[in-house]
C-alpha positions as a Markdown table, in Angstrom:
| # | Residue | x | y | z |
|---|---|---|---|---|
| 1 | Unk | -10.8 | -21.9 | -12.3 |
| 2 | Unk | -10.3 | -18.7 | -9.6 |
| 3 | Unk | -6.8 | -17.4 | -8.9 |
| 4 | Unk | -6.9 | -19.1 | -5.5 |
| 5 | Unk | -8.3 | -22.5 | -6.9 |
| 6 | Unk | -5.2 | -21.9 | -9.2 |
| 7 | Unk | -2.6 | -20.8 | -6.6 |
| 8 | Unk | -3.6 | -24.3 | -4.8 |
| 9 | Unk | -3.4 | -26.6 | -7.7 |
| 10 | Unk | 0.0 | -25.1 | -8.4 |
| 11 | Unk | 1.8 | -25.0 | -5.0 |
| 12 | Unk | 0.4 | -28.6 | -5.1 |
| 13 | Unk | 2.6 | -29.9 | -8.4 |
| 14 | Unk | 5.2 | -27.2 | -7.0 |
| 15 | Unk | 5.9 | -29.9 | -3.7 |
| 16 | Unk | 5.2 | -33.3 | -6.2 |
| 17 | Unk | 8.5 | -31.6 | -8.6 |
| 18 | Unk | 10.5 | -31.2 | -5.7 |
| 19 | Unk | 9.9 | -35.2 | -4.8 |
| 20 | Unk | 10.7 | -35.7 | -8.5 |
| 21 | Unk | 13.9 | -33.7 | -7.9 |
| 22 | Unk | 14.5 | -35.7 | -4.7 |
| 23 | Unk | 14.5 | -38.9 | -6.2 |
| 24 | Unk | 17.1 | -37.9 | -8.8 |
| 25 | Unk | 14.6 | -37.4 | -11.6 |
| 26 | Unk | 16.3 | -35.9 | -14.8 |
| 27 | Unk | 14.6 | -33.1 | -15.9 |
| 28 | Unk | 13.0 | -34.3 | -18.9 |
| 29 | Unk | 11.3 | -37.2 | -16.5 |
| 30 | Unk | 10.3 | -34.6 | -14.1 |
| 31 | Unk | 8.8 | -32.7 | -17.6 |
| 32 | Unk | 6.6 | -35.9 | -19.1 |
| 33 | Unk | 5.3 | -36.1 | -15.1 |
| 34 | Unk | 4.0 | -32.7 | -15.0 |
| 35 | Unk | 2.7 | -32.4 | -18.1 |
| 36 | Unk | 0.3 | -35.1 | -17.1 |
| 37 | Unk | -0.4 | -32.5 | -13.9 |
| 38 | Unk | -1.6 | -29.8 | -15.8 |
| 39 | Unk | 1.9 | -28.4 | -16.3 |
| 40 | Unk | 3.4 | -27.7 | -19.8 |
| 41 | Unk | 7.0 | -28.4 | -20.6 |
| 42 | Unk | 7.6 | -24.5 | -20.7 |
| 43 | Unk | 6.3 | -23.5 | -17.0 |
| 44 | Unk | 8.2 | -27.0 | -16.0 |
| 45 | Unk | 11.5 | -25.6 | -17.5 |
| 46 | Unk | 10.9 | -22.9 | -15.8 |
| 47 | Unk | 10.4 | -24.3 | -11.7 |
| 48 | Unk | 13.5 | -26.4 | -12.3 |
| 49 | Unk | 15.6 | -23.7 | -13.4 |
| 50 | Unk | 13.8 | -20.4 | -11.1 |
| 51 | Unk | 15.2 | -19.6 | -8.0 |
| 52 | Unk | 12.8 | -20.2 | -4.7 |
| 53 | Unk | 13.5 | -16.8 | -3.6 |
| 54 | Unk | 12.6 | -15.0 | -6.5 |
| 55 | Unk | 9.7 | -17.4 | -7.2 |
| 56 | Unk | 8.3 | -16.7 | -3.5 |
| 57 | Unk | 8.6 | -12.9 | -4.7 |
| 58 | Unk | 6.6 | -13.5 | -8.0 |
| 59 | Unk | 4.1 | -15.1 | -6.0 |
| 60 | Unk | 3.8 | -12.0 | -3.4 |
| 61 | Unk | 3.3 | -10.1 | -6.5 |
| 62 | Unk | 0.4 | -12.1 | -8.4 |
| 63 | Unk | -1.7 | -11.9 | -5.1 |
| 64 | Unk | -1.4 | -8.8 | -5.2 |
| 65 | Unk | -2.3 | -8.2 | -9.0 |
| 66 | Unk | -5.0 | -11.1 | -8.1 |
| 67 | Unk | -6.8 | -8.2 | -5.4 |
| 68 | Unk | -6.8 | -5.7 | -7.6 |
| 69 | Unk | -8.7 | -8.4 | -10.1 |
| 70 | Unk | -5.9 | -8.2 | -12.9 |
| 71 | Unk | -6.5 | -10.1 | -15.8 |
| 72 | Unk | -3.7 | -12.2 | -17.5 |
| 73 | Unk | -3.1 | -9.8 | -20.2 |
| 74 | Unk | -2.9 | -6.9 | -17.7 |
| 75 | Unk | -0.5 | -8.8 | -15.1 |
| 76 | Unk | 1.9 | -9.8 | -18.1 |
| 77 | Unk | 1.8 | -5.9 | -19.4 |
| 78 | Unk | 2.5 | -4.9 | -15.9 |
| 79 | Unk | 5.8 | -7.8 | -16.2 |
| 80 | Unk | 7.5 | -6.5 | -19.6 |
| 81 | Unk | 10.7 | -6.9 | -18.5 |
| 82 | Unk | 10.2 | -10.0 | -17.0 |
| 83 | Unk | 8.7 | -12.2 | -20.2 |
| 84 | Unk | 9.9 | -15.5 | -18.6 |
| 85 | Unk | 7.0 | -15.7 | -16.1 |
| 86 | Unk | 4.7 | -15.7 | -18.8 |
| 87 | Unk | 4.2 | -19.4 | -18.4 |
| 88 | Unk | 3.4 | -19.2 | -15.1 |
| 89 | Unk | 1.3 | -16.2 | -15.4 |
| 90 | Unk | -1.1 | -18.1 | -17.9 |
| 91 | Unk | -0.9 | -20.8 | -15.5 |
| 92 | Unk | -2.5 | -19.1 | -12.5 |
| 93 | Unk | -4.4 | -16.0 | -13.9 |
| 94 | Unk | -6.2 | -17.6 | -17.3 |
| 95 | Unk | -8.9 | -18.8 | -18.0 |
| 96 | Unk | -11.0 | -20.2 | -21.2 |
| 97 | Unk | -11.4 | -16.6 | -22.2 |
| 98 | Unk | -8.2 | -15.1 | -20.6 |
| 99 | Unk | -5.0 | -14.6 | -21.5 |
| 100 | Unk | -3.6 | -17.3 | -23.9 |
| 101 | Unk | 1.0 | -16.7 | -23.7 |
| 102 | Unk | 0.5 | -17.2 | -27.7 |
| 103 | Unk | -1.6 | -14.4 | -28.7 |
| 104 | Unk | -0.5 | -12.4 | -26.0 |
| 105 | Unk | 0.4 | -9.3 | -27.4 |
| 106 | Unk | -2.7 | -9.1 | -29.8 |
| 107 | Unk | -5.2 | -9.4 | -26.5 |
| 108 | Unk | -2.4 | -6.6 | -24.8 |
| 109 | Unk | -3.7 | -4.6 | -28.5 |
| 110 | Unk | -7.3 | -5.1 | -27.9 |
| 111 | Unk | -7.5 | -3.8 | -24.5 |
| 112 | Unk | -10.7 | -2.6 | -23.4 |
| 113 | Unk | -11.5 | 0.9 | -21.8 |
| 114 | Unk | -13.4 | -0.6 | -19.5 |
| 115 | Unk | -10.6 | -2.9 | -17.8 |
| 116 | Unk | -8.8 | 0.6 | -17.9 |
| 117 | Unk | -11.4 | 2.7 | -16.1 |
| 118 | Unk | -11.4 | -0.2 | -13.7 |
| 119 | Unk | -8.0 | -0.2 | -12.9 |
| 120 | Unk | -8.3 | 4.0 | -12.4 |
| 121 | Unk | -11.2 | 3.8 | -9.9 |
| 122 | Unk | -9.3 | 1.5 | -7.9 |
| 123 | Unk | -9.5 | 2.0 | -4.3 |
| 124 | Unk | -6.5 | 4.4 | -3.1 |
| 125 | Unk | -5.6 | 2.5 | -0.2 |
| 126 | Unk | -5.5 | -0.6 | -2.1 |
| 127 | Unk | -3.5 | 0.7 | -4.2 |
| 128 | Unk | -0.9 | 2.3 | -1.7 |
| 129 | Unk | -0.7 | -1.4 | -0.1 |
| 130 | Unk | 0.2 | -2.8 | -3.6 |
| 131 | Unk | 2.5 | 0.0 | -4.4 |
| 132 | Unk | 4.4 | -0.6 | -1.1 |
| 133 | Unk | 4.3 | -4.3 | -1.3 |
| 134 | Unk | 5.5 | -4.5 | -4.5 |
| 135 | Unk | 7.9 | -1.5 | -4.6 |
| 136 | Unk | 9.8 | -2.8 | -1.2 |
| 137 | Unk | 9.4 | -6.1 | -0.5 |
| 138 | Unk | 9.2 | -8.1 | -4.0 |
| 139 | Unk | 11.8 | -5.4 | -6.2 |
| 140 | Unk | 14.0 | -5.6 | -3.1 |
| 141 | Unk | 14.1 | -9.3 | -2.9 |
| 142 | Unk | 14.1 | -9.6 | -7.2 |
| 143 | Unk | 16.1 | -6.8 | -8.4 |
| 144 | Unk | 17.9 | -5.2 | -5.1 |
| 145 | Unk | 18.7 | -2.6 | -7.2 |
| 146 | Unk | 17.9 | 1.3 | -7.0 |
| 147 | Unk | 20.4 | 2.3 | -9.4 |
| 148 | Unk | 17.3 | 2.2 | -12.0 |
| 149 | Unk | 15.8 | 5.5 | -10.8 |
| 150 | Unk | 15.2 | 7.9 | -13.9 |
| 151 | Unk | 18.0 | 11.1 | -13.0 |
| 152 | Unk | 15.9 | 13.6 | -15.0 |
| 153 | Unk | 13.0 | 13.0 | -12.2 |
| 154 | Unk | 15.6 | 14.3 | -9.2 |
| 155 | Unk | 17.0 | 17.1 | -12.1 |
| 156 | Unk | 13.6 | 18.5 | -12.1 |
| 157 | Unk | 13.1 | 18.5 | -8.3 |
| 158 | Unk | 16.1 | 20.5 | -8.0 |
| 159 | Unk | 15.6 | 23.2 | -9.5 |
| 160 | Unk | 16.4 | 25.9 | -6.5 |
| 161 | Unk | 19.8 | 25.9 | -4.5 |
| 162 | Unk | 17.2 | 25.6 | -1.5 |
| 163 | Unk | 16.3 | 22.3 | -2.5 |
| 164 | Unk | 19.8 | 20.8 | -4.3 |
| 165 | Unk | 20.1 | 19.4 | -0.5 |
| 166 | Unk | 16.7 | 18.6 | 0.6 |
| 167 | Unk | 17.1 | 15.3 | 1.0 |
| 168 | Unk | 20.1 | 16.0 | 3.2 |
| 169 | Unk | 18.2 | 18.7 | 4.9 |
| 170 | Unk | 15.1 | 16.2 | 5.8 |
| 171 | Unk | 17.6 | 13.9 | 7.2 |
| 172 | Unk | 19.4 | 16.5 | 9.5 |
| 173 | Unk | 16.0 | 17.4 | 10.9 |
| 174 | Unk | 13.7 | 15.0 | 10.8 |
| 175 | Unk | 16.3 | 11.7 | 11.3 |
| 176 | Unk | 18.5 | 10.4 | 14.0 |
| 177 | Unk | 21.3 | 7.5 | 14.0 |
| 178 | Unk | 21.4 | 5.7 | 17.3 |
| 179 | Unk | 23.2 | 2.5 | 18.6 |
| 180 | Unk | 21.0 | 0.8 | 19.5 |
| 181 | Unk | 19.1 | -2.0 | 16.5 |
| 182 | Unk | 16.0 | -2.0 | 18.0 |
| 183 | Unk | 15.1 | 1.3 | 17.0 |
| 184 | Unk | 13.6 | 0.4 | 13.2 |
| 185 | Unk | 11.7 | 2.6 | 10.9 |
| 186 | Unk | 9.2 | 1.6 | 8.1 |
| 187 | Unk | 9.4 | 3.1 | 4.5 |
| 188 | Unk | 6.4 | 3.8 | 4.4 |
| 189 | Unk | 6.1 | 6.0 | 8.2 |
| 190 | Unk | 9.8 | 7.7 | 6.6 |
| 191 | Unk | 8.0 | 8.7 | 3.4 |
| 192 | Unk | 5.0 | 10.1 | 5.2 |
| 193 | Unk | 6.9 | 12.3 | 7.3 |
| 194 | Unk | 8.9 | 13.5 | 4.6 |
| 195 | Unk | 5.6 | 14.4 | 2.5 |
| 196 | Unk | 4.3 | 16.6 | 4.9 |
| 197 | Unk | 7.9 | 18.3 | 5.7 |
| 198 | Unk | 8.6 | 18.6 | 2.1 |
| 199 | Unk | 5.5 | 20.7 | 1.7 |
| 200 | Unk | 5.4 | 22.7 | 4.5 |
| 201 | Unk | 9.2 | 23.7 | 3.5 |
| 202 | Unk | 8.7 | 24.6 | 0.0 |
| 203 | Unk | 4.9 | 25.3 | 0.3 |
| 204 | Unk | 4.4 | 22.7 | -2.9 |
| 205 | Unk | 2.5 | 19.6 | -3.3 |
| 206 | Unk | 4.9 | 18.3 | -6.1 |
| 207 | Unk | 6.7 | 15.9 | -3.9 |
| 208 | Unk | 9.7 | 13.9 | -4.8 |
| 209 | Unk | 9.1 | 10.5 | -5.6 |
| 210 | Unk | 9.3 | 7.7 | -2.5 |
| 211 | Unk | 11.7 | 5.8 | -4.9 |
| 212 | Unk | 13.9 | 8.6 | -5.1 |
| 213 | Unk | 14.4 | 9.4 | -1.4 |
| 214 | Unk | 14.8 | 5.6 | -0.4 |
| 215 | Unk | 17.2 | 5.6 | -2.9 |
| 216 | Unk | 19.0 | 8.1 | -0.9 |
| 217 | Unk | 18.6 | 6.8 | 2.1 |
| 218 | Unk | 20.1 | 3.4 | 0.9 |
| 219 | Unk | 23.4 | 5.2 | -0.4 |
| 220 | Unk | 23.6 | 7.4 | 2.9 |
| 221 | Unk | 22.1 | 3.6 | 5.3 |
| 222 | Unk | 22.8 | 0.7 | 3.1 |
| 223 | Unk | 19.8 | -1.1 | 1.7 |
| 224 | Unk | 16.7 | -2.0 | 4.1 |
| 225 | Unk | 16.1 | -4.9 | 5.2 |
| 226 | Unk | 12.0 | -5.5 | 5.6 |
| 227 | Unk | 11.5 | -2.1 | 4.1 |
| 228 | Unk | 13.0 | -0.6 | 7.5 |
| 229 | Unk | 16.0 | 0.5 | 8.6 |
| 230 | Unk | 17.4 | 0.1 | 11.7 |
| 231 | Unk | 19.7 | 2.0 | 14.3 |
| 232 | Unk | 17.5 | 4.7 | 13.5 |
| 233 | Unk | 14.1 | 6.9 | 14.3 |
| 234 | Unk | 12.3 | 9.8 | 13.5 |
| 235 | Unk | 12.3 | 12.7 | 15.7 |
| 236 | Unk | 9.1 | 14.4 | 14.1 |
């Protein structure tokens, strides 16, 4: 069965738990139920006790993988630190030679070059949808947290007195505050405009990370909403 075929099926038994739950089903009636849907007692555990938000996220995220044609074994080595979706992960990406949650980590192992050299020669603007997608909408909704940005990345950035303030600096000249919320910008148009200023300032193409300036930009605005900000534009 295809992702989609599998994404269908599952949203399906998704809406028959939630009637479970709303005729006060315990959980372990809800269980024997879905089990005889195609459901194991381990995925089951898992809808009753997941949160819809951060479920709606995880699904944002497999489409994603599911366009770049991830396998099983690569989505759940993209998802280390997040080993309770592996239930639903071998619910909607395996298949009779896919990933299996058992033997997991001896298929991660066995890897082959070619699912690598696939995964290299993926289209870039692919790519740069799944990086945004992912990056802004699903960690923002599922972690809201940019505290996790590796400091010896910035260290290395800074290693001038010209740029100690750059982010600052971009800001000043390339950013303006207003009062009025309609004026919104993406990300992703911020982060282009900063590329381009950042090299033509210090005449390098090693630019800072996009993690690392919207993690200034949340400190100095608060956290986006919709990967924008608002009372604000770009005057470049």
């Amino acid at each position: 069965m295809n992702f989609q075929n599998s994404l269908t099926e599952f949203n399906f038994n998704l809406e028959t738990l939630d009637l479970l739950k709303n005729e006060k089903l315990d959980d372990s009636e809800i269980i024997d139920t879905l089990i005889e849907a195609g459901f194991n007692s381990e995925l089951t555990q898992l809808l009753l006790t997941i949160n819809r938000s951060y479920l709606k996220s995880v699904l944002v995220r497999f489409k994603l993988y599911n366009k770049l044609n991830k396998s099983g074994t690569q989505v759940m080595d993209s998802l280390q630190d997040y080993q309770n979706l592996k239930p639903l992960v071998h619910q909607l990406f395996s298949t009779s030679s896919d990933l299996n949650v058992t033997n997991y980590e001896s298929q991660k192992n066995n890897t082959s070059v070619t699912n690598v050299k696939t995964d290299n020669e993926v289209n870039e603007e692919v790519n740069e949808e799944v990086n945004e997608e992912v990056n802004e909408e699903v960690n923002e909704e599922v972690n809201n947290n940019y505290d996790t940005v590796v400091d010896d990345e910035e260290d290395n950035k800074n290693e001038s007195s010209d740029e100690e303030n750059f982010y600052e600096n971009f800001f000043m000249e390339c950013l303006e505050s207003t009062d009025n919320k309609k004026d919104t910008v993406k990300s992703r148009e911020i982060y282009s405009s900063f590329k381009s200023w950042y090299i033509n300032k210090f005449t390098s193409s090693d630019v800072p990370s996009k993690t690392l300036l919207k993690k200034f930009l949340s400190e100095k605005l608060g956290k986006p909403v919709k990967s924008s900000w608002s009372s604000l534009k770009l005057t470049v």
